[in-house]
C-alpha positions in Angstrom: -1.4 168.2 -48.4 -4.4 169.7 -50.3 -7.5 169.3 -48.4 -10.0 171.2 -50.7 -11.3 171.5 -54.1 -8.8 173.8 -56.1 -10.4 176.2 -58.7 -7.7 176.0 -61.1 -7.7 179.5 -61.9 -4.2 179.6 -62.7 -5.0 177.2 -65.8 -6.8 178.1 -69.2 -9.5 175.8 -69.7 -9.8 175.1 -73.4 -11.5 173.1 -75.7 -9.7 171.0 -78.0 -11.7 168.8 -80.8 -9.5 166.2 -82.2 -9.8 162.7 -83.9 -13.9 164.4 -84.0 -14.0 164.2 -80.2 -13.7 167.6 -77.9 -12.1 168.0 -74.1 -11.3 170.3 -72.0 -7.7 170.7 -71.7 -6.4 172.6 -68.5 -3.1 175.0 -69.9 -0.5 176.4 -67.7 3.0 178.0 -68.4 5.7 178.5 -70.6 8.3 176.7 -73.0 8.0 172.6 -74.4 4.7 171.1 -74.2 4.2 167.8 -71.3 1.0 166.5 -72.0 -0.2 165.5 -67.6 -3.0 162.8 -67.7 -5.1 163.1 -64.2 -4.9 159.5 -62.3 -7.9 158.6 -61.5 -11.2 159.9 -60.4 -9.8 162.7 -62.3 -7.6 166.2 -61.7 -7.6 166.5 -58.2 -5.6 169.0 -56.3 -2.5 167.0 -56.1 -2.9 166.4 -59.6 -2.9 170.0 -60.3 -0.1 170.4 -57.9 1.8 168.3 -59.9 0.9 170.2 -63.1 2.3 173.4 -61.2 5.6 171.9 -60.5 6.2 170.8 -64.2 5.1 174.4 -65.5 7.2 176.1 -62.6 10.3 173.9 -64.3 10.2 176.0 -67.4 7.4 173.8 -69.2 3.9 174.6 -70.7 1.6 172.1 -68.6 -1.4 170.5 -70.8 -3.7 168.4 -68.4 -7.1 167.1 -70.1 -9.6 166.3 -68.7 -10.5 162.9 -69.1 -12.9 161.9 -66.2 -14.4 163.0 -62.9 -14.5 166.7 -61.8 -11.9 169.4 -62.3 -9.6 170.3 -59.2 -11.9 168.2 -56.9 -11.0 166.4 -53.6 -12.2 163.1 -54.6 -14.4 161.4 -52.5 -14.6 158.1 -51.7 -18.4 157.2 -53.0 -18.2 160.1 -56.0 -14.9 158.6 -57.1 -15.9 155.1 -57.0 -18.4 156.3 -59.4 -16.1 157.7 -62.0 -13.9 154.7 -61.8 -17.5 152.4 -62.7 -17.9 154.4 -65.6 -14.4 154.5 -66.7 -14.1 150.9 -66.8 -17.1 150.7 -69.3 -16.0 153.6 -71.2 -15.3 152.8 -74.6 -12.5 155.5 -74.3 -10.6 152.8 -72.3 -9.5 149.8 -72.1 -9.6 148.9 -68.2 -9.3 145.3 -68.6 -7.8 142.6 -71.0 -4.3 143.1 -72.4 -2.5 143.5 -75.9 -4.6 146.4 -77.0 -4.5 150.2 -76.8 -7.2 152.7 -75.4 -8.8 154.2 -77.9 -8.4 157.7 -76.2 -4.7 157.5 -76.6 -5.3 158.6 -80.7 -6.8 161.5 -79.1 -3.7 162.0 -76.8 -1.1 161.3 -79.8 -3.1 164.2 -81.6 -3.1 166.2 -78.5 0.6 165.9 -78.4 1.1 167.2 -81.9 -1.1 170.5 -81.4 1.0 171.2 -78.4 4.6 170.5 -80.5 2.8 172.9 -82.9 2.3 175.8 -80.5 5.0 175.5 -78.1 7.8 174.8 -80.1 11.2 173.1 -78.7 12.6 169.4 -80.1 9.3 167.8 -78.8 6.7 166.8 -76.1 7.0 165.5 -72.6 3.6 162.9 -71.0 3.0 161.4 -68.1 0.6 158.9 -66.9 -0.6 157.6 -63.6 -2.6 154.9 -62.6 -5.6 154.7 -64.7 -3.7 156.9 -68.1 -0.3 155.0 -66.6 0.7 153.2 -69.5 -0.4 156.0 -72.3 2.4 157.6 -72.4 3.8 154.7 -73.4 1.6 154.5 -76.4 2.0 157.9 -77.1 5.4 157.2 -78.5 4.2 156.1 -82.0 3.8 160.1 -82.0 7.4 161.6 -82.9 6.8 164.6 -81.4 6.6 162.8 -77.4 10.2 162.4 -76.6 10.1 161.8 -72.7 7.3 159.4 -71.6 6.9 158.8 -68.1 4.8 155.7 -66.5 3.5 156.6 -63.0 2.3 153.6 -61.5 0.7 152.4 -64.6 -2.8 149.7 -63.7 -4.4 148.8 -67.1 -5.4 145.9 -67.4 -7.1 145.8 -64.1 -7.3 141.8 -64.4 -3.9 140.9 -65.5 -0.7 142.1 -63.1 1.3 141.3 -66.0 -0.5 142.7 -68.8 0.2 145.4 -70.9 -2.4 148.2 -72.2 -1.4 148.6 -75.6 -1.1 145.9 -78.7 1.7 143.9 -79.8 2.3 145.4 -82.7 2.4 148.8 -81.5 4.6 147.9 -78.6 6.9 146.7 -81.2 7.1 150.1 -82.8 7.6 152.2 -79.9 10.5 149.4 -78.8 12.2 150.1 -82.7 11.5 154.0 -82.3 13.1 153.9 -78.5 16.5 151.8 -79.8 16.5 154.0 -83.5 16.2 157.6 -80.9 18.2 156.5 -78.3 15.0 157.0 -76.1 14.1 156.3 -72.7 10.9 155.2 -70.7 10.9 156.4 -67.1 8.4 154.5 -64.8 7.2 154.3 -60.7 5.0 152.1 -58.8 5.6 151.6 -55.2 6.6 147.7 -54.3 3.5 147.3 -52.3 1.1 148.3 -54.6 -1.5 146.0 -55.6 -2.8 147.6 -59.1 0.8 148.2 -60.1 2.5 145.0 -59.2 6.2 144.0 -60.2 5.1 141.7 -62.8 3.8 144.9 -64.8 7.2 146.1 -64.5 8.9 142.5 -65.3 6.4 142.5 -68.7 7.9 146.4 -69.4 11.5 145.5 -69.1 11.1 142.0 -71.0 9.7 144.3 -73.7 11.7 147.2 -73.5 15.1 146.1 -72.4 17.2 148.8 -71.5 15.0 151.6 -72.8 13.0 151.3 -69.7 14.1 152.6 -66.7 12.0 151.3 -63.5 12.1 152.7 -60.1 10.8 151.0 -56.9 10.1 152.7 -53.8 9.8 151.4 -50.4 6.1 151.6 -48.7 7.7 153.6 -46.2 7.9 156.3 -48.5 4.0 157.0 -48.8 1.8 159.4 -47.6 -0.6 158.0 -44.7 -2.9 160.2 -45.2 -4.4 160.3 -48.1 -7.7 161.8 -49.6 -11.0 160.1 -48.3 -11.2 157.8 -52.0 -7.7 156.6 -51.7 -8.2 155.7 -47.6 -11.0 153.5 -48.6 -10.7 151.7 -52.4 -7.0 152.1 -52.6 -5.6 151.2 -49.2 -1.9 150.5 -50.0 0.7 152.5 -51.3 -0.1 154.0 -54.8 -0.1 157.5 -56.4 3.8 158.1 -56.2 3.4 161.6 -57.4 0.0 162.8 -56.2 -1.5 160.9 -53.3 1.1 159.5 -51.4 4.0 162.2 -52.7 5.2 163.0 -49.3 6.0 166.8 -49.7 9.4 167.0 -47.7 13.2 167.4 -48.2 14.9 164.2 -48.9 11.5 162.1 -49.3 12.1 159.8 -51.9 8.9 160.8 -53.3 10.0 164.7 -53.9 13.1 162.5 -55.4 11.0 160.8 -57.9 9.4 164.2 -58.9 12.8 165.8 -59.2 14.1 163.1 -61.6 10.5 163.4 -63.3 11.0 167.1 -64.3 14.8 166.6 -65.0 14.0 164.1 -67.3 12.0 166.4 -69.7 14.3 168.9 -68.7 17.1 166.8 -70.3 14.7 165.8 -73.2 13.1 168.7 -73.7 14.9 171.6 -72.5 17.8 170.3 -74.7 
């Protein structure tokens, strides 16, 4: 498990204005575009890790950065900061449900500059914890094709809530049944920001478009970075944190099915 900060060398950090804001935007590989938002206090190394897998699968990897520092170990009093000023952030909505983060305009444009220069029959995104559910509302962009919803946590203050608005959930529901489209999503069933009644609220909306997996406690890492052992003390990050980097962990498993998804979508 990465223990240090990782330089992210083997990324080119650009910046991207869009929607008159500008980020940095970490790139990486070949092929399709996925669009990897950082769970939060930001791109740490299993993050980036992550990131490698999906460009090691054939795909051209674009993480932004969206809070905290770049490739660092977060740590536990530096990332309770970042998380305090992402909650106020008018870039998100951390709490109250029905409506969208504003930054997701900024990721549905993202997602069309990446169709543009990459090519293929569209875009892959994934979410996780804090950018969870904006995949999700990147589907009112026709380019993102495979959305997945890594243990998605906005609203903080509903467990049932959704972070995006009625109308628009509406939309991505028509455009999922008109495509024949699919949302995948993970949470672990202990998890306490990304309960089952997220995932109930998800499936009442989506029907069979969503796909949902569960996985045991068992299956997390126990030994997670310093921020994780002390604000989010229960199984979590099913990808990043708590991925358990072994054969036949159900964790690798989810990040198989992950990358054969947009493999499937993407790939063709």
């Amino acid at each position: 498990m990465p223990q240090s900060d990782d330089p992210l060398t083997d990324f080119e950090p650009r910046e991207i204005t869009l929607e008159g804001a500008t980020k940095v935007v970490h790139i990486a590989g070949t092929g399709p575009a996925v669009i990897v938002m950082t769970e939060m206090p930001g791109i740490s190394p299993h993050v980036a890790r992550f990131a490698r897998w999906v460009r090691d699968a054939g795909f051209t990897v674009y993480m932004p950065s969206l809070f905290g520092r770049d490739g660092a170990v977060p740590g536990a009093d530096e990332g309770a900061a970042v998380f305090r000023r992402a909650c106020v952030s008018a870039e998100f909505r951390a709490f109250g449900a029905g409506g969208s983060s504003p930054v997701t305009t900024w990721l549905r444009a993202l997602a069309r500059q990446a169709h543009a220069e990459c090519g293929g029959p569209g875009v892959g995104a994934i979410g996780m914890c804090f950018t969870g559910n904006f995949a999700l509302t990147m589907m009112l962009e026709s380019a993102v094709l495979a959305p997945v919803l890594s243990q998605p946590s906005l609203p903080l203050d509903d467990p049932g809530g959704l972070d995006i608005a009625p109308a628009e959930l509406a939309a991505v529901r028509a455009r999922l049944d008109r495509e024949d489209l699919t949302v995948l999503a993970y949470r672990f069933e202990g998890d306490q920001v990304c309960r089952a009644e997220r995932f109930a609220a998800l499936s009442q909306a989506l029907g069979d478009r969503f796909v949902s997996r569960t996985l045991p406690d068992s299956a997390a890492h126990t030994d997670p970075p310093p921020f994780f052992q002390r604000h989010v003390a229960f199984p979590h990050s099913v990808v990043t944190a708590h991925l358990i980097d072994a054969t036949g962990e159900p964790t690798i498993a989810a990040r198989d099915e992950i990358l054969a998804f947009f493999g499937q979508r993407l790939h063709g």
